[in-house]
Every structure is written in C-alpha cells, then in structure tokens.
C-alpha positions as CSV (number, residue, x, y, z in Angstrom):
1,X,-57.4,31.4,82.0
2,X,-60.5,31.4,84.4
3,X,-63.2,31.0,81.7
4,X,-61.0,27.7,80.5
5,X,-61.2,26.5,83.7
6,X,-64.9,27.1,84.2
7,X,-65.7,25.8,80.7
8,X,-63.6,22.8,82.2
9,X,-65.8,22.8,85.2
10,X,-69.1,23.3,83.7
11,X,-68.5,20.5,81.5
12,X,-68.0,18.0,84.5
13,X,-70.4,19.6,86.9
14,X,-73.5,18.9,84.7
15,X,-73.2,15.3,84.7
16,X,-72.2,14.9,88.2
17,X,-75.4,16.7,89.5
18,X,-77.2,14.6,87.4
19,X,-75.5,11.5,88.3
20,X,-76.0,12.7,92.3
21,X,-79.7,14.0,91.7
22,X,-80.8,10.4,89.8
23,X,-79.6,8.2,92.6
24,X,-82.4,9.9,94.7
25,X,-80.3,10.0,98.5
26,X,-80.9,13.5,98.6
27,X,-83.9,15.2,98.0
28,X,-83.6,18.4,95.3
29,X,-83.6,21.1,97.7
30,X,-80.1,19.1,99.5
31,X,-78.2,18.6,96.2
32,X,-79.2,22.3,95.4
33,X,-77.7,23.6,98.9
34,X,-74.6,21.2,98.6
35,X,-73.5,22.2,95.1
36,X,-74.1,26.0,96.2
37,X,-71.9,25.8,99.6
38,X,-69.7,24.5,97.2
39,X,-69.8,27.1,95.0
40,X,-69.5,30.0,97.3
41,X,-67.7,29.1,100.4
42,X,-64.7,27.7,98.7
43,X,-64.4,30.9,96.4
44,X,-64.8,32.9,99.4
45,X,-62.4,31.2,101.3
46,X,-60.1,31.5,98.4
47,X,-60.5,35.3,98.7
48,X,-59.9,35.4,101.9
49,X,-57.0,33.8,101.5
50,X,-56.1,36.1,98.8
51,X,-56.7,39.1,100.6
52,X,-53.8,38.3,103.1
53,X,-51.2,37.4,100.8
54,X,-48.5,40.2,100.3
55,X,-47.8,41.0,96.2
56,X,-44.7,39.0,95.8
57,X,-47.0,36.1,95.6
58,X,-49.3,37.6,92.7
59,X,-49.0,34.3,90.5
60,X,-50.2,32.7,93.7
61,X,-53.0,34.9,94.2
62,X,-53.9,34.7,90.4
63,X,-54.2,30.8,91.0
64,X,-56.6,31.4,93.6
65,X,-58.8,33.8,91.5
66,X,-59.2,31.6,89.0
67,X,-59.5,28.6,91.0
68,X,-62.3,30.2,93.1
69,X,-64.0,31.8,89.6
70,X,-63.9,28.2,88.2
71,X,-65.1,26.5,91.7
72,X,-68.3,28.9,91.1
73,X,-69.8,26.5,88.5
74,X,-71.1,24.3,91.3
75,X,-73.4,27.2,92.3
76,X,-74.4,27.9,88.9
77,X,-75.0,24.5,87.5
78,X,-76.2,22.5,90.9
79,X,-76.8,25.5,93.0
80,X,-79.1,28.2,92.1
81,X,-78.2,28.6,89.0
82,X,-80.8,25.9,87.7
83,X,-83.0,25.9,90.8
84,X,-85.7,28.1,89.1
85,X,-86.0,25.0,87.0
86,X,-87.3,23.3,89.9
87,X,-89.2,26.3,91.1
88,X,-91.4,27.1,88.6
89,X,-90.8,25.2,85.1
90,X,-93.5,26.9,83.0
91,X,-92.6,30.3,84.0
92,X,-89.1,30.0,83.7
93,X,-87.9,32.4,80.8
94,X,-89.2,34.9,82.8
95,X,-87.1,34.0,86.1
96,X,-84.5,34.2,83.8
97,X,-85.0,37.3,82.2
98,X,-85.3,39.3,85.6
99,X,-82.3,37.0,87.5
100,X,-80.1,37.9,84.3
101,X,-81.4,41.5,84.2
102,X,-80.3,41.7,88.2
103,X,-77.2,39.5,87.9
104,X,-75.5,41.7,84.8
105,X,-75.4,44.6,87.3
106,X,-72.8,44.1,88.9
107,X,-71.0,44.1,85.7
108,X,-71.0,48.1,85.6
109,X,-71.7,48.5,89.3
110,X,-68.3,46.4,90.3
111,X,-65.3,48.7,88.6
112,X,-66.8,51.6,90.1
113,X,-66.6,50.4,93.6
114,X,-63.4,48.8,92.8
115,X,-62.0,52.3,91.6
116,X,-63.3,53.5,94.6
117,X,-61.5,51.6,97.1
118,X,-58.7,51.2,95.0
119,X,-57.4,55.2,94.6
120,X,-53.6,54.5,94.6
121,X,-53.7,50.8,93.4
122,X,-51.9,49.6,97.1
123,X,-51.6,46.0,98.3
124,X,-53.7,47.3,101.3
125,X,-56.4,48.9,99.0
126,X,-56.5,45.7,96.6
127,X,-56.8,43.6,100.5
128,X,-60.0,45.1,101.0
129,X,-61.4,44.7,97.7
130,X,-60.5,41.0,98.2
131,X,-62.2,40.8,101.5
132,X,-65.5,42.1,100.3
133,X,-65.7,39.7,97.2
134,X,-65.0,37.1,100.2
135,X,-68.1,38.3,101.9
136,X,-70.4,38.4,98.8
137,X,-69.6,35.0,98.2
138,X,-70.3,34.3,102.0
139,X,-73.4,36.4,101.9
140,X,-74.8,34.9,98.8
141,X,-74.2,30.9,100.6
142,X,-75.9,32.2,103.9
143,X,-78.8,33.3,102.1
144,X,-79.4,30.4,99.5
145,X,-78.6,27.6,102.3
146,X,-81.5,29.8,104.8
147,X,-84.4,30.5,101.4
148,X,-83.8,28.3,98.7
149,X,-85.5,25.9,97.6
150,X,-86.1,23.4,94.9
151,X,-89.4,22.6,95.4
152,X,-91.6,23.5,92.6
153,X,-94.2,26.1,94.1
154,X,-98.1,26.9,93.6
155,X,-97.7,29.3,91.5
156,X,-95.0,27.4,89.0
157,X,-97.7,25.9,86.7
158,X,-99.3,27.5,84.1
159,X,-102.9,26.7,84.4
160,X,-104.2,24.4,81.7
161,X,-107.2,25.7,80.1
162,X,-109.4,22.6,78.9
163,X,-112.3,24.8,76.7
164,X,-112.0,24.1,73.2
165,X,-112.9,27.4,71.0
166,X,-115.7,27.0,68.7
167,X,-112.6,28.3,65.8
168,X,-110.5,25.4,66.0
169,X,-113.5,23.0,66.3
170,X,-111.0,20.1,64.4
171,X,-114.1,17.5,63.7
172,X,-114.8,19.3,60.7
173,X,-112.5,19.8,57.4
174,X,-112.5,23.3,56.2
175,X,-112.4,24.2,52.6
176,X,-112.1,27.9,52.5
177,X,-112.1,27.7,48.4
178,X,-115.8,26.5,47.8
C-alpha cells in the first residue's frame, strides 16, 4: 500500500514542481528547500506521532507509515532528489551512481539496527525505532535546508573542446575502396 501511494504521489508531484518552478516566484534553490521540508518534516512528524501511539491503534499507525513513506516524494521529486540536475547537468550520471550507491545502504544496514533495538519485539522497543526514523527524517531537512543548493556550480560543465582532429577533417569525402 505505500508504493501505491507514492506511485500516486510521484505522479502528481512532477507536474506540480514544474508548474511552481515555470512561474519563476521562487528561485530554484527555494522550490528545492520547499518541496524537501515537505518531504521530510511531515514524515518525521508522522513518526513521531507514531512512536507514541500504544498498539491497539496499529491500523492507525500503519496509516501514518504509509502516509509519511508516500509524503517523501516531495523530497525526491522537488527536493534533492532532482537537485543534482541543477547542480551539475553534464556530470550527472555520475552524481547518481555514487548518491544511489550511498542511498541503497541503508537497505542492509536498516534491519540490522532494527533487530538490534528491537530484541523482544515490545511496543517500547518498536517506540524507539520510530523515534529515530523521526530524527533521520529531521536530520536529513536540517542539513538540505542549511547546504543545498540548486545552483549549477563551476565545476558542473563539461568543458567543450573546440580543436577539430586532423581524422575527422569532414571537408573531404573519403573513399577507402580506390
């Protein structure tokens, strides 16, 4: 259910940062830091939330997760998600391979700290585990609203090299049969 929501969400999200962005009230950098306080402080407030609800109200709480999974989309699709776009354009498959190669981490680091402060499976355990996914989320808003940017930097462009090589001198037809 929280990947149909965020397919839902990504969807709708695209076209809305565009729609924002082209109107031009906001510079880049501001629509970037919007969508991403978006994106992370509501799922961490969700989690918060979450963390102090007692486990009669687990289809409550499993609302919340996927509503704050889904509300992530603004961060990916406005927030930093697409800012390395912006940042450097012509190096930008290989900002993706290392934030993709950092990002997937998590994926085998999380159930091992989860297991960890989760022994007996308690309400109590599970509070904490809520708690810190709260302050990741916080943590990540703080430090893209304080260093991100949108602004495409020096070293984004790939420098053009205007030489022609004497091999693909194009004035002249070839005939490599005669």
């Amino acid at each position: 259910m929280p990947l149909i929501a965020a397919l839902l969400l990504h969807l709708l999200i695209g076209p809305f940062f565009d729609y924002i962005r082209n109107h031009n009230k906001y510079t880049p950098t501001t629509v970037r830091k919007i969508f991403h306080v978006v994106g992370t402080l509501m799922p961490g407030a969700l989690m918060f939330v979450s963390s102090q609800l007692s486990s009669e109200y687990k289809y409550f709480i499993i609302s919340l997760i996927t509503i704050s999974y889904s509300l992530t989309e603004f961060a990916v699709m406005g927030g930093f998600g697409y800012a390395m776009i912006d940042l450097a354009p012509d190096f930008l498959g290989i900002l993706q391979g290392i934030n993709k190669t950092i990002s997937l981490a998590p994926g085998f680091i999380t159930p091992l700290i989860v297991s960890a402060l989760t022994p007996h499976g308690s309400s109590e355990e599970w509070k904490h585990v809520f708690i810190l996914f709260g302050a990741l989320y916080v943590l990540s808003c703080l430090v893209f609203v304080t260093c991100g940017s949108a602004q495409q930097q020096s070293w984004g462009k790939a420098i053009k090299n205007d030489t022609v090589s004497a091999l693909s001198d194009s004035s002249k037809p070839r005939n490599n049969f005669a």
